[in-house]
C-alpha positions in Angstrom: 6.9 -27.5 9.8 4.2 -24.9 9.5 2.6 -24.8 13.2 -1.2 -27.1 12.3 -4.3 -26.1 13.9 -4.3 -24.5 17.0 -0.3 -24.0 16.6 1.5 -20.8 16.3 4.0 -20.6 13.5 7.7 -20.3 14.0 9.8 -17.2 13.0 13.2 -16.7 11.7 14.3 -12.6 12.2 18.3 -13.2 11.8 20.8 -15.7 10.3 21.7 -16.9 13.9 18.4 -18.5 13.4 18.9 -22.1 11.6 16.9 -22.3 8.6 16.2 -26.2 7.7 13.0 -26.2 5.7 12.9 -27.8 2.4 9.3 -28.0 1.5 6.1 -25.9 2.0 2.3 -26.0 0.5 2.5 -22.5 0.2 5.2 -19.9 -0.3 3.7 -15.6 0.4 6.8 -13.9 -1.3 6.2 -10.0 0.3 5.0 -9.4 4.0 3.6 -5.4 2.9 -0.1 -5.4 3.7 -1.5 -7.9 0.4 1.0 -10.7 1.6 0.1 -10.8 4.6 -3.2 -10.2 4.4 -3.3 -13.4 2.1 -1.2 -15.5 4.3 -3.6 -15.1 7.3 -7.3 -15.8 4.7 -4.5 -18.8 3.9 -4.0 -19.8 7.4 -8.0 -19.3 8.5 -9.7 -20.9 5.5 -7.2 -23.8 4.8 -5.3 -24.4 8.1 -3.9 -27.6 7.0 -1.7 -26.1 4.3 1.8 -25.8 5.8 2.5 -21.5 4.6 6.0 -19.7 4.8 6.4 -15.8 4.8 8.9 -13.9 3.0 9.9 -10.8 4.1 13.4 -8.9 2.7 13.4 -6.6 5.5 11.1 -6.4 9.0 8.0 -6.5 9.7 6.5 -4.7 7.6 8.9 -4.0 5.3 9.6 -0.3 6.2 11.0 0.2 2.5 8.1 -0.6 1.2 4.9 1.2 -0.1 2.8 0.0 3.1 4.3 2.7 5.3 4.1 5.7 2.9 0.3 4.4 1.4 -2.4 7.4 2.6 -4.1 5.3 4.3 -7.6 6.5 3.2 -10.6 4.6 3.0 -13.2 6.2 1.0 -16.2 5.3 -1.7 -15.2 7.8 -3.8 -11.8 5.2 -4.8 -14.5 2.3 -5.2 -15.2 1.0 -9.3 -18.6 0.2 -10.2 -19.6 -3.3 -8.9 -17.1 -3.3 -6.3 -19.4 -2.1 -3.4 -19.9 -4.9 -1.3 -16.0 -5.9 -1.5 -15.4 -2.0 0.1 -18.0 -2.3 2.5 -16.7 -5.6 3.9 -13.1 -4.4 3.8 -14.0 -1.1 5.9 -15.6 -3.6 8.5 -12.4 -5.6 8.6 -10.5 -2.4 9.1 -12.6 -0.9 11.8 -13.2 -4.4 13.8 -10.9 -7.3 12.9 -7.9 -5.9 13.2 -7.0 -5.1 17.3 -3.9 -3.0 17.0 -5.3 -1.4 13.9 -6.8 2.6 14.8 -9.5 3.0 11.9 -10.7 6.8 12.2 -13.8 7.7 10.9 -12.8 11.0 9.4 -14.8 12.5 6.2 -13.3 13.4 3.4 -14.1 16.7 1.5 -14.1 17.0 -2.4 -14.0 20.2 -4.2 -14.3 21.4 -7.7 -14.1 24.6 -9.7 -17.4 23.7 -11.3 -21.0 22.8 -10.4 -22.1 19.3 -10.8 -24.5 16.4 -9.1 -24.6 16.5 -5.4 -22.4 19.6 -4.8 -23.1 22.7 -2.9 -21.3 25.7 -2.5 -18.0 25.7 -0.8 -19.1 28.2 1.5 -21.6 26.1 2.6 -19.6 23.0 3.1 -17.3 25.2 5.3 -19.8 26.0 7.7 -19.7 22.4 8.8 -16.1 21.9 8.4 -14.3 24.7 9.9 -11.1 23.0 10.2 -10.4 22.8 6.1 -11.1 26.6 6.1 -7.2 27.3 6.7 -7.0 25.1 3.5 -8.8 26.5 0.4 -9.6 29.5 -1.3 -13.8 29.1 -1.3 -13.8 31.2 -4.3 -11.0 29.5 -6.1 -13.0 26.0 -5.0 -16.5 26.8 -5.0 -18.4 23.9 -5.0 -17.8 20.7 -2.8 -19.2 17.2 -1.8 -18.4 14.8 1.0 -17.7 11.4 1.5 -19.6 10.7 5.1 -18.2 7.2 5.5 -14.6 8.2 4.7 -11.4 7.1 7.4 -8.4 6.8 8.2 -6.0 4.1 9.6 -2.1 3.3 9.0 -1.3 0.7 6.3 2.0 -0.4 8.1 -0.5 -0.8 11.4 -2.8 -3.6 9.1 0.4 -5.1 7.9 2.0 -6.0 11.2 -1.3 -7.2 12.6 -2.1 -9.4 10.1 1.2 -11.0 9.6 1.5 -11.4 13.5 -2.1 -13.2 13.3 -0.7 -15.1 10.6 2.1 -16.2 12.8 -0.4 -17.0 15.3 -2.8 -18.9 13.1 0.3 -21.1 12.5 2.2 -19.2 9.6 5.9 -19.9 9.4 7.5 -16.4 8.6 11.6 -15.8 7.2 12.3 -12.1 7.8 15.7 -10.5 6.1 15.4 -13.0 3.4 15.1 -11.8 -0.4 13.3 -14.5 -2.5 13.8 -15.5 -6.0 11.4 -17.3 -7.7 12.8 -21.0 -9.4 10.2 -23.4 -11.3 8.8 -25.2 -8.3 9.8 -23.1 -5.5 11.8 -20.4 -4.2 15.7 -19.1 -3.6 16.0 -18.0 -0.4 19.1 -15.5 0.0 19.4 -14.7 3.8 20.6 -11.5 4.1 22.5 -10.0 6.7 24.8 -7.1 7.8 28.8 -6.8 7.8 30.5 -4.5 10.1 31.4 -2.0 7.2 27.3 -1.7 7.2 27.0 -3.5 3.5 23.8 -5.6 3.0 25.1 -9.5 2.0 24.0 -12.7 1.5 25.1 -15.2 4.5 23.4 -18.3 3.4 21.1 -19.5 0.1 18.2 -22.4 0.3 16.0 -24.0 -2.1 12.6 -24.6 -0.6 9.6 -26.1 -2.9 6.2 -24.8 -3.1 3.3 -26.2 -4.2 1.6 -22.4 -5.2 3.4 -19.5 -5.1 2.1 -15.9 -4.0 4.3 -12.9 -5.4 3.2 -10.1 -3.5 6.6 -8.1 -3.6 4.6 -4.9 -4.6 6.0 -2.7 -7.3 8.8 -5.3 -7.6 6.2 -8.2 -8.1 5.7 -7.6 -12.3 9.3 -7.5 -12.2 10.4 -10.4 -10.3 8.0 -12.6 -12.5 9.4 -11.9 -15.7 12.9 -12.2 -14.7 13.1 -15.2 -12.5 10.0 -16.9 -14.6 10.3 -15.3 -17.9 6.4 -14.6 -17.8 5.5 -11.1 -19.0 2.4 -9.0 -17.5 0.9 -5.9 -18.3 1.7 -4.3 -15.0 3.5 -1.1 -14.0 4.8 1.1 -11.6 5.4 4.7 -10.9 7.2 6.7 -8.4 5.1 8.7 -5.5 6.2 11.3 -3.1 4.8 12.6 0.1 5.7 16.0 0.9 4.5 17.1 4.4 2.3 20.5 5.0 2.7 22.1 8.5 -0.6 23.4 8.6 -2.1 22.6 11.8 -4.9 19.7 11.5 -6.9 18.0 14.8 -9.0 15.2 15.3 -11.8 16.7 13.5 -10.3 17.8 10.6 -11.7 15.9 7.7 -9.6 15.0 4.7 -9.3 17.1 2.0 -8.9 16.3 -2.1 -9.0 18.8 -4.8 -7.4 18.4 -8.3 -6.5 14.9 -7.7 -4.4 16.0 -4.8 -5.7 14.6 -1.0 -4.6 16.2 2.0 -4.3 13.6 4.9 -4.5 14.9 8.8 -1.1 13.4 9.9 0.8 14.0 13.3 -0.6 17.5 13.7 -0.3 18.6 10.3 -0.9 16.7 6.7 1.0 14.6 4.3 0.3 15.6 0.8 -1.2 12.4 -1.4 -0.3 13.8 -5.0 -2.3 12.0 -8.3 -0.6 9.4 -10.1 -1.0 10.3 -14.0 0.8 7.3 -15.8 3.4 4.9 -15.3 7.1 5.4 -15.3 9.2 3.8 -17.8 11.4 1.3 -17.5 14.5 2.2 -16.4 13.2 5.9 -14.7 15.6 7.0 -12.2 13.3 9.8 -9.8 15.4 12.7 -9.6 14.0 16.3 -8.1 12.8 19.3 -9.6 13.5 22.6 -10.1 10.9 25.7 -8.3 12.3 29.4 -9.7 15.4 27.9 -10.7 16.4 26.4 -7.2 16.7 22.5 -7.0 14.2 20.9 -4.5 13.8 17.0 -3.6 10.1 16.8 -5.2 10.2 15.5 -8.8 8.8 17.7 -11.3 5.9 15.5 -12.2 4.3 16.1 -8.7 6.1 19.8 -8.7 3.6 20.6 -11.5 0.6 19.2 -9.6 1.6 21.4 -6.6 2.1 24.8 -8.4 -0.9 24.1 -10.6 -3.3 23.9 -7.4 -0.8 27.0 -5.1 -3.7 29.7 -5.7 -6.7 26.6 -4.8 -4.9 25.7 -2.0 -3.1 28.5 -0.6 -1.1 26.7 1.7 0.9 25.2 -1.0 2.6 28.4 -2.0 4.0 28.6 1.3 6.9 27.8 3.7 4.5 25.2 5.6 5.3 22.7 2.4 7.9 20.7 2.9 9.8 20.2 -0.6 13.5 19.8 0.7 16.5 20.5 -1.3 17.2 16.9 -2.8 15.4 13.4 -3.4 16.3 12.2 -0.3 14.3 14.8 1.9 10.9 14.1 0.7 9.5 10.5 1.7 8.9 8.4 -1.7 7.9 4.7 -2.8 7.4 3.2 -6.4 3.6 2.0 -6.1 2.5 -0.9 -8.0 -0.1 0.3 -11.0 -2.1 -2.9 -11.7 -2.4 -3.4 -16.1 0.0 -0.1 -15.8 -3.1 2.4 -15.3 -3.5 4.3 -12.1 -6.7 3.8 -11.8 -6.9 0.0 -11.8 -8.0 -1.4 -8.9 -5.8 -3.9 -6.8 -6.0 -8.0 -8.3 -4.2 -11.1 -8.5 -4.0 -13.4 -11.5 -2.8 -16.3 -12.2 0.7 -16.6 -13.9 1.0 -20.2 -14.5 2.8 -23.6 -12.9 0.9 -22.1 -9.7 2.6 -19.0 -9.1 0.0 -16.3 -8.8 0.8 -12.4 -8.9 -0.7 -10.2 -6.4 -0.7 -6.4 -6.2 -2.3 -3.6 -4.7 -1.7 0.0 -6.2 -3.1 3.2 -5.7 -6.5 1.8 -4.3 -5.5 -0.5 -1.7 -6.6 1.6 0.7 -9.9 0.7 0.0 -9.9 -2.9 -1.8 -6.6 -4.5 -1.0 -8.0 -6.9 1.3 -10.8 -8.0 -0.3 -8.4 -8.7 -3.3 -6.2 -10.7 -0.7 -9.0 -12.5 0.7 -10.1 -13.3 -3.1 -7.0 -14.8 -3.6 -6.5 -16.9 -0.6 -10.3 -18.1 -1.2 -9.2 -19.3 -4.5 -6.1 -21.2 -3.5 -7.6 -22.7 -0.8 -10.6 -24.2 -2.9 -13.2 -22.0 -1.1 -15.8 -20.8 -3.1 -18.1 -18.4 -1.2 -16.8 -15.0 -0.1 -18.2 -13.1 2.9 -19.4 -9.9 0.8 -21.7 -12.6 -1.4 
């Protein structure tokens, strides 16, 4: 059983691995950032409650959203009322988490028009010479900055706090793809044949008292297939495109038109907006730039070419747009009530399955939101940020 106080849990990676369990308090379908975030809040606030992890691939899930997510913590992303839950989040990031880097790294806003707190461009530059390579001042010419702005790698959060979870006595299946059942959970364990094809080696039926969906984009899905429970929920597709232009350690981050530029590896990944949600069924397929096919899709295409004379850069050989889909790093992101602007939140979906997802603003709030929900299962009704 699930390791008790004191007691690290076990962990199954491969189907060489026997798989026995029948029963758990607490089933975390999804080991991306929210599930395991929530399975180890679980684990610390109700250590009695025997937990299992699900996980269809590693650890983290390296098809996932968590790897690709920008990895930007920043006020700016934070609704009205929802101070206190940031605040306590970036503490978390910068201190809880070991093998978690949390760089302090402003983040520079410009607009083509004067407004509340902004100063010229120009200005802005003079302390930030590294985003001068970036922008046309005159193009841009008024700016603001996010002070308290950072950085850290999503995937990085992920594996620490499942392997804390572990540690804190979380069991945790890896390769396994879950289907929810009334009551529980199908576990298919996966494995691979020597002609390389993904299959199902073995199939268990485990109950669970609650059940945590936190499969990302996927979650919505799952629920109303396996459960037949609708939700409002939706998801849209998201590129990264890499820009070679040389960034440091002090280079701050850079948004403008909805568009952030994230120092990355010497250079940046490109962060575009998320507009609406794609419909059911949307297969991402690239666009076209002067006629010649390239792997970015034309919804984020448009954003690109729209911002070129802005953002010089963009119009250049440093952007990285590839010839096909496959070239350009992508994930579908999970778009809580289908708007990209919703923050990440868990609900309840009845007979104690609850939904959990994160979305474009997990960066900032998706633990609080995890730690919301684990404080709710486990019958806890303070939280930390009051």
């Amino acid at each position: 059983m699930t390791g008790g106080p004191g007691q690290a849990g076990r962990v199954w990676a491969h189907v060489g691995q026997p798989f026995a369990e029948r029963e758990y308090d607490v089933a975390v379908l999804g080991a991306g950032r929210m599930g395991t975030a929530c399975a180890l809040f679980l684990r610390r606030l109700a250590p009695g409650l025997r937990l299992l992890l699900v996980e269809r691939g590693g650890l983290p899930n390296e098809e996932g959203a968590t790897i690709l997510a920008p990895g930007v913590w920043t006020r700016l992303d934070v609704p009205p009322g929802r101070e206190a839950e940031a605040r306590w989040e970036r503490e978390q990031l910068a201190g809880a988490f070991g093998d978690v880097t949390f760089q302090p790294r402003p983040l520079l806003r410009l607009h083509a028009e004067e407004g509340p707190g902004r100063v010229p461009t120009r200005q802005m530059l003079a302390r930030f010479p590294e985003a001068t390579p970036l922008l046309d001042p005159d193009a841009l010419p008024w700016a603001d900055v996010d002070e308290d702005a950072a950085t850290y790698r999503p995937g990085a959060a992920a594996l620490a706090c499942g392997g804390a979870a572990v540690r804190a006595g979380a069991d945790l299946l890896l390769n396994t793809h879950a289907h929810l059942l009334p009551g529980g959970v199908r576990l298919d364990r996966l494995t691979v044949t020597n002609t390389h094809e993904v299959v199902t080696h073995e199939t268990h039926e485990v109950r669970a008292g609650v059940m945590v969906v936190a499969l990302g984009a996927d979650g919505p899905a799952a629920a109303e297939q396996d459960l037949g429970v609708h939700t409002a929920h939706g998801r849209a597709y998201r590129q990264f495109p890499r820009l070679n232009t040389p960034s440091g350690d002090q280079t701050p981050v850079v948004r403008a038109g909805g568009l952030t530029l994230r120092p990355q590896h010497g250079g940046f990944t490109v962060v575009p907006p998320l507009h609406h949600r794609d419909p059911a069924g949307y297969v991402p397929q690239g666009g076209r730039l002067t006629g010649v096919p390239v792997g970015v899709r034309r919804e984020t295409l448009e954003d690109l070419t729209r911002l070129m004379e802005a953002l010089p850069p963009l119009a250049t050989g440093a952007l990285e747009i590839g010839r096909s889909l496959a070239d350009v790093p992508g994930a579908w992101v999970a778009l809580p009530q289908g708007r990209p602007d919703a923050p990440p939140r868990h609900e309840a979906l009845g007979g104690r399955v609850h939904l959990l997802l994160g979305g474009p603003l997990a960066d900032t709030l998706g633990l609080a939101v995890a730690y919301d929900l684990a404080a709710r299962v486990a019958g806890v009704g303070k939280r930390p940020w009051g």
